[in-house]
KEKOLTI-883947 format. One record per residue: residue number from 1; x, y, z of N, C-alpha, C, O, CB in turn; residue in three letters. Coordinates in pm, 1 decimal. Each point is the difference from the previous one (the first is absolute). Glycine has a CB too. Layout:
<atoms>
<NUM, <X, Y, Z>, <X, Y, Z>, <X, Y, Z>, <X, Y, Z>, <X, Y, Z>, "ala">,
...
</atoms>
This chain:
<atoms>
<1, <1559.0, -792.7, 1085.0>, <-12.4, 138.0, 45.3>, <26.9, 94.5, -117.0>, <84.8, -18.9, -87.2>, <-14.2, -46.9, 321.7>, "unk">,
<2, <-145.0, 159.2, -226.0>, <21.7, 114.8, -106.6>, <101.4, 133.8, 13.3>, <10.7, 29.9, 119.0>, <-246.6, -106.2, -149.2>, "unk">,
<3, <289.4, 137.6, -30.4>, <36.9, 93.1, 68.7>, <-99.0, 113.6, 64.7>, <-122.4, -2.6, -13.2>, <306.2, -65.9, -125.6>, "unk">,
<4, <-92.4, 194.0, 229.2>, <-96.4, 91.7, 45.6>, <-54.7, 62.7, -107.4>, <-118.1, 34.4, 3.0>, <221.6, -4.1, 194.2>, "unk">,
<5, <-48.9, -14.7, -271.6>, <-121.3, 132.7, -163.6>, <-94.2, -79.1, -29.1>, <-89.5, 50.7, -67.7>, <263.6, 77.2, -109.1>, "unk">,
<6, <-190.4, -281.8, 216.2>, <-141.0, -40.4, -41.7>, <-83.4, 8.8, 32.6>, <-102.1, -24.8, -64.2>, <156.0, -58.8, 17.0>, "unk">,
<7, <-47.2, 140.7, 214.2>, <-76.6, -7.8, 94.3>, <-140.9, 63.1, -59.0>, <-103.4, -66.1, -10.3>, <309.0, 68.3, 189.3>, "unk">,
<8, <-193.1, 129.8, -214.2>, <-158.4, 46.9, -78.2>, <-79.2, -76.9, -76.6>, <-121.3, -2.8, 20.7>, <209.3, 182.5, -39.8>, "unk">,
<9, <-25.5, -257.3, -86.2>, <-1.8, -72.5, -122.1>, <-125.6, -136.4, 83.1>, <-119.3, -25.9, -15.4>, <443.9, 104.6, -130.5>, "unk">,
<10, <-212.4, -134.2, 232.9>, <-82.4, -98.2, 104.1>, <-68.9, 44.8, 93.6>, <-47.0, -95.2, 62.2>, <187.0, -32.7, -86.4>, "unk">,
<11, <-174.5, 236.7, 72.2>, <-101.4, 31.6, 101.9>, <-143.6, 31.5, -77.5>, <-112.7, -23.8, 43.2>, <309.3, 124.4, 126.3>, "unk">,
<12, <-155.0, -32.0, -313.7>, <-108.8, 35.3, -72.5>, <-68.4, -175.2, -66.8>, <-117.1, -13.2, -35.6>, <248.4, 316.8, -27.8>, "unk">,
<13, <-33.2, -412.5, 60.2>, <-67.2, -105.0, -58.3>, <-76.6, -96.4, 141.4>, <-112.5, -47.7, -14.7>, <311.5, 55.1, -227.1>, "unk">,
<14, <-132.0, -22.8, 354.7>, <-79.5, -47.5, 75.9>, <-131.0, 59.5, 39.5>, <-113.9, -41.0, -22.3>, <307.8, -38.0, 68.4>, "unk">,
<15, <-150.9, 188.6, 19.6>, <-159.7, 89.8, 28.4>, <-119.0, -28.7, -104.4>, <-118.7, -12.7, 30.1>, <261.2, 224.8, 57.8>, "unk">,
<16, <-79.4, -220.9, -233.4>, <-137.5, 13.3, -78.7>, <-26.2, -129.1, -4.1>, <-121.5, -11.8, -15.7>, <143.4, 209.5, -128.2>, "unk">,
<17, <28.0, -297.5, 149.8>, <21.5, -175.4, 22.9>, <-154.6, 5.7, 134.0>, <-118.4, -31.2, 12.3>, <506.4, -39.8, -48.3>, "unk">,
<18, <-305.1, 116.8, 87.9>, <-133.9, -18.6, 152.0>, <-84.2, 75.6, -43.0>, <-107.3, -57.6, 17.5>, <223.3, 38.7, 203.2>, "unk">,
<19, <-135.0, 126.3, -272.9>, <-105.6, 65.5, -39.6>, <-109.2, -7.7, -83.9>, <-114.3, 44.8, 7.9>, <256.3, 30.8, 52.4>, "unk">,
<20, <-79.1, -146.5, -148.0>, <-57.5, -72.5, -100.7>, <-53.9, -142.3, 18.4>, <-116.9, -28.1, -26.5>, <258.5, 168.4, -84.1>, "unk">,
<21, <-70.5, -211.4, 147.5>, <-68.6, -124.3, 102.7>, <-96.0, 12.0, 28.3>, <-90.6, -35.4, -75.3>, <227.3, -7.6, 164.5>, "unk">,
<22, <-167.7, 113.1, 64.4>, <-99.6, 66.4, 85.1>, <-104.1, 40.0, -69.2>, <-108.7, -48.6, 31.1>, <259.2, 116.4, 106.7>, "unk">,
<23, <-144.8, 16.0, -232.5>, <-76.1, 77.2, -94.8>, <-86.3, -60.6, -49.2>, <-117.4, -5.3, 36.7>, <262.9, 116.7, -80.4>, "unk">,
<24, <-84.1, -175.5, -65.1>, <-42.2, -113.1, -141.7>, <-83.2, -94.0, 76.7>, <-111.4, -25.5, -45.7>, <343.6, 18.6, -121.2>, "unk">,
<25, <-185.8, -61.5, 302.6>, <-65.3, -105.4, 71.5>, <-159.7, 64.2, 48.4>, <-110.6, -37.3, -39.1>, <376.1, -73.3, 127.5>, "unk">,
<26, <-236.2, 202.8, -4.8>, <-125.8, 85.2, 54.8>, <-87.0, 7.2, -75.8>, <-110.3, -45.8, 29.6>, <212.8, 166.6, 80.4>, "unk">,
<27, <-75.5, -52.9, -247.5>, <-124.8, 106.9, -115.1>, <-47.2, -131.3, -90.7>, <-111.4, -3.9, -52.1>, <257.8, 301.1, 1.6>, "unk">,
<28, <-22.1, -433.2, 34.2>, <-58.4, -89.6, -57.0>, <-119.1, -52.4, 77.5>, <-107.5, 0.0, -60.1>, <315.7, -36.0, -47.4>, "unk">,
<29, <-205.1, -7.5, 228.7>, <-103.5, -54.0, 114.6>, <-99.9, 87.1, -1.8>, <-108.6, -49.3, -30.2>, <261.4, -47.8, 182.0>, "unk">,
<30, <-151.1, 219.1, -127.5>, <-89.2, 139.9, -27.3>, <-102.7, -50.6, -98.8>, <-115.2, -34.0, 26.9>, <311.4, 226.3, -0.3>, "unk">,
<31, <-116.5, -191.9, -186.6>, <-55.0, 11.9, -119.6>, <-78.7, -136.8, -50.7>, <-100.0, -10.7, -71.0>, <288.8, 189.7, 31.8>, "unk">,
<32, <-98.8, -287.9, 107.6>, <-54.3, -84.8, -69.0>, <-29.6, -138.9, 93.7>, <-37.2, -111.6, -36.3>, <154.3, 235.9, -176.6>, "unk">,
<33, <-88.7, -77.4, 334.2>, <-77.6, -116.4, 90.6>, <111.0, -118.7, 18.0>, <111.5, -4.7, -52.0>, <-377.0, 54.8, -53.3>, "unk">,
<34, <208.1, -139.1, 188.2>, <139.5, -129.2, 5.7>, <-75.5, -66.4, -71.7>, <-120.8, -6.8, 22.6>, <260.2, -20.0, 201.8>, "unk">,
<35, <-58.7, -56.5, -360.4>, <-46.3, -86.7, -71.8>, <112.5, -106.0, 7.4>, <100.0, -8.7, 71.1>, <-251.5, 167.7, -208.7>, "unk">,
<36, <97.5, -240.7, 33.8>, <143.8, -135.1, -26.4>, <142.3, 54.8, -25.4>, <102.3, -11.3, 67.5>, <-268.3, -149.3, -201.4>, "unk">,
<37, <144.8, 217.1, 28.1>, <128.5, 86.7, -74.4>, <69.6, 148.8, 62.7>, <63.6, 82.3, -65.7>, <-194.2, -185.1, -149.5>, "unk">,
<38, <97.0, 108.9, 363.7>, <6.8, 130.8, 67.9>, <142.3, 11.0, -2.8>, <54.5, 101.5, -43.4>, <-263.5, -100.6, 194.3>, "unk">,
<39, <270.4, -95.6, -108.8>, <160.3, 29.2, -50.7>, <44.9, 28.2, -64.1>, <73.2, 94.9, 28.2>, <-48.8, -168.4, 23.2>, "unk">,
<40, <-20.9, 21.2, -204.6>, <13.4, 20.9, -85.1>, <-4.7, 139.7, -98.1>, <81.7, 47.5, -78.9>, <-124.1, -260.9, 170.3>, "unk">,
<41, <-88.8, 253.9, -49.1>, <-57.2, 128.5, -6.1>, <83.6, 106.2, 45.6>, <39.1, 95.3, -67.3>, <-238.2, -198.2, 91.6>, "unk">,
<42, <220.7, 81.3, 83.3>, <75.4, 80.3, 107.7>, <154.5, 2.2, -58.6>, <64.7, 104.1, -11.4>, <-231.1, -184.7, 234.2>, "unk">,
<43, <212.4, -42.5, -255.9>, <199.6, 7.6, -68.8>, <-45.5, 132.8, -76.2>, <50.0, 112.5, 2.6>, <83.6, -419.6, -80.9>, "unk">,
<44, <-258.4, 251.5, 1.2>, <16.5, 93.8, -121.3>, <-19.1, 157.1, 9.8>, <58.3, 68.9, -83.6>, <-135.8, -270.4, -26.0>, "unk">,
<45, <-1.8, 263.3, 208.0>, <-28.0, 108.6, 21.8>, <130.7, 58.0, 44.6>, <28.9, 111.3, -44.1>, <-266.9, -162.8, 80.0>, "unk">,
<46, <349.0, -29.2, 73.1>, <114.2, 36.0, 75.5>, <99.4, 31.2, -103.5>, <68.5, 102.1, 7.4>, <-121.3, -242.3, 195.0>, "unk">,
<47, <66.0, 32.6, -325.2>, <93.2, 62.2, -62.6>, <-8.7, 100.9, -96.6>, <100.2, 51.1, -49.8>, <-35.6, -226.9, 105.1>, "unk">,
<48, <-183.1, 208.2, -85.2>, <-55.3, 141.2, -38.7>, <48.2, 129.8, 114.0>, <73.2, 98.6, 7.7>, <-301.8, -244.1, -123.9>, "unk">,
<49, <145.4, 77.7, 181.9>, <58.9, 188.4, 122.5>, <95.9, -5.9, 15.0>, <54.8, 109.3, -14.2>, <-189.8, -56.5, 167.9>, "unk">,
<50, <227.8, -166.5, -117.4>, <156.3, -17.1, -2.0>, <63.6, 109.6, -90.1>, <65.4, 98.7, 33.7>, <-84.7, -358.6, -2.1>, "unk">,
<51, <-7.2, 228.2, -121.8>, <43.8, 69.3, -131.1>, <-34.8, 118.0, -36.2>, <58.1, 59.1, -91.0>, <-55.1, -237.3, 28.1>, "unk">,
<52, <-112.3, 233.1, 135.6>, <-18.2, 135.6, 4.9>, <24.9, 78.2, 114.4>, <11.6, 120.8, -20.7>, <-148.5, -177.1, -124.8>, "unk">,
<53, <146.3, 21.8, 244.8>, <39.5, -9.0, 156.3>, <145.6, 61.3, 2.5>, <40.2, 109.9, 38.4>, <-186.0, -341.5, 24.7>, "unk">,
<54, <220.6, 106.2, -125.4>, <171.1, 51.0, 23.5>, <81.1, 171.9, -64.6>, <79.3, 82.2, 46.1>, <-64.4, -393.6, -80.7>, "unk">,
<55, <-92.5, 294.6, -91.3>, <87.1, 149.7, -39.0>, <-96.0, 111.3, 78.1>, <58.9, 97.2, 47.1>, <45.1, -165.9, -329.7>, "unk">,
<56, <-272.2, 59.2, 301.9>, <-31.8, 100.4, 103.2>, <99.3, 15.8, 133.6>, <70.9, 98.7, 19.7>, <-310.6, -150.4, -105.8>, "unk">,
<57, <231.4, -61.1, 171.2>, <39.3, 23.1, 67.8>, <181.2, 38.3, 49.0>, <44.4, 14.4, 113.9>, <-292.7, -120.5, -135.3>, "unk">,
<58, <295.8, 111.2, -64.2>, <121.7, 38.5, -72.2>, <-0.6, 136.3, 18.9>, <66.8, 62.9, 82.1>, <-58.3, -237.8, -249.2>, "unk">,
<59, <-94.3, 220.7, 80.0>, <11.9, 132.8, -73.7>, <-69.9, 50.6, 143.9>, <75.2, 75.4, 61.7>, <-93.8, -98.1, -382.7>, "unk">,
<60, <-90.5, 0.7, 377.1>, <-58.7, 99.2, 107.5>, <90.3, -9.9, 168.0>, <12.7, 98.3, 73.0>, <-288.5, -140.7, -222.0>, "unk">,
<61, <333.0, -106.0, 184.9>, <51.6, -5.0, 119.2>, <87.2, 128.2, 39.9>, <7.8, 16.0, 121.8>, <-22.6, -265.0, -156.7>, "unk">,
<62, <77.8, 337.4, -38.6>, <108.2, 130.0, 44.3>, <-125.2, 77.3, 51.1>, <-5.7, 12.8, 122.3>, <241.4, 6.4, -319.5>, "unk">,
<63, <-344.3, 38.2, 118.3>, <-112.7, 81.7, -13.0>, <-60.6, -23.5, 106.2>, <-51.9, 94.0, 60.3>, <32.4, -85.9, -275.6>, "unk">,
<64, <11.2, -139.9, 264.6>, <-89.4, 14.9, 105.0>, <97.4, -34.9, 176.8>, <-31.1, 12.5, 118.5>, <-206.5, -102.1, -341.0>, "unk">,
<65, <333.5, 53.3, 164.3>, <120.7, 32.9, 124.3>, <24.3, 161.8, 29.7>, <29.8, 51.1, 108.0>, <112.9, -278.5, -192.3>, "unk">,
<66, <-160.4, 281.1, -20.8>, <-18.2, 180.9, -19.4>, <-121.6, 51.2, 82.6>, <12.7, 106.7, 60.1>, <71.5, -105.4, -321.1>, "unk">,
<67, <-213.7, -77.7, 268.7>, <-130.2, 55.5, 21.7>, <12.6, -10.9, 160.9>, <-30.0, 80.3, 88.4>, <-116.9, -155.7, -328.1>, "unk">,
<68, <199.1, -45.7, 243.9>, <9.3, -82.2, 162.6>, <80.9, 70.8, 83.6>, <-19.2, 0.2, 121.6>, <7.0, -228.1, -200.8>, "unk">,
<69, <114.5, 297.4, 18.9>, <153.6, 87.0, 67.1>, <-96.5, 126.4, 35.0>, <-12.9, 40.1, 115.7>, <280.5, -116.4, -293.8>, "unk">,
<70, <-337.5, 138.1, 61.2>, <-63.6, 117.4, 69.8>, <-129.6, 24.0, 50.5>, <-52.8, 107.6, 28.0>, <191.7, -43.8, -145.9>, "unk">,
<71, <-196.0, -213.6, 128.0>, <-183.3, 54.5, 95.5>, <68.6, -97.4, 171.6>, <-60.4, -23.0, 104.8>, <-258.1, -17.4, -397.3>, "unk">,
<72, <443.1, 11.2, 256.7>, <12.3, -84.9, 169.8>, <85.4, 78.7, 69.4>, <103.8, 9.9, -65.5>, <-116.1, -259.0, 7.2>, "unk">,
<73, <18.5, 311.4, 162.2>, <86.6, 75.8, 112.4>, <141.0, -65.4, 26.5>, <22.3, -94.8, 75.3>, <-245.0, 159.7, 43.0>, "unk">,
<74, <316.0, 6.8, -197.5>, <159.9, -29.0, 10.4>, <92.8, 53.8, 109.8>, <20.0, 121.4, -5.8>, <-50.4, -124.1, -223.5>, "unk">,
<75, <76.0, -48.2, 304.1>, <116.5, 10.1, 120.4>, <61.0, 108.2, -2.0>, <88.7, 22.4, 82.3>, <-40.5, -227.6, -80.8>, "unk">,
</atoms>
């Protein structure tokens, strides 16, 4: 277990984990069809967006918790 101050740190690395997954898997299949090496292909695309994924989504998750607080009807 981590402490609570990590909590951002780790919400910003899982989210982009799944995001990037999802992503990389989809646009690879998209781009380049199912072949032999589709897996492979795919690690490789994931740990690319991975890696670009985590500090975006870092840096934008407050920004768009900001956007979400004021276009949704609050109590």
């Amino acid at each position: 277990m981590f402490p609570a101050r990590f909590q951002p740190v780790l919400f910003a690395f899982i989210m982009s984990g799944f995001m990037a997954f999802l992503m990389s898997g989809i646009l690879t299949f998209i781009n380049l069809g199912w072949f032999a090496a589709f897996f492979s292909a795919w690690m490789k695309a994931y740990l690319y967006a991975h890696a670009c994924a985590f500090p975006l989504v870092f840096i934008f998750a407050p920004l768009s918790r900001k956007l979400a607080g004021m276009l949704s009807k609050t109590a």
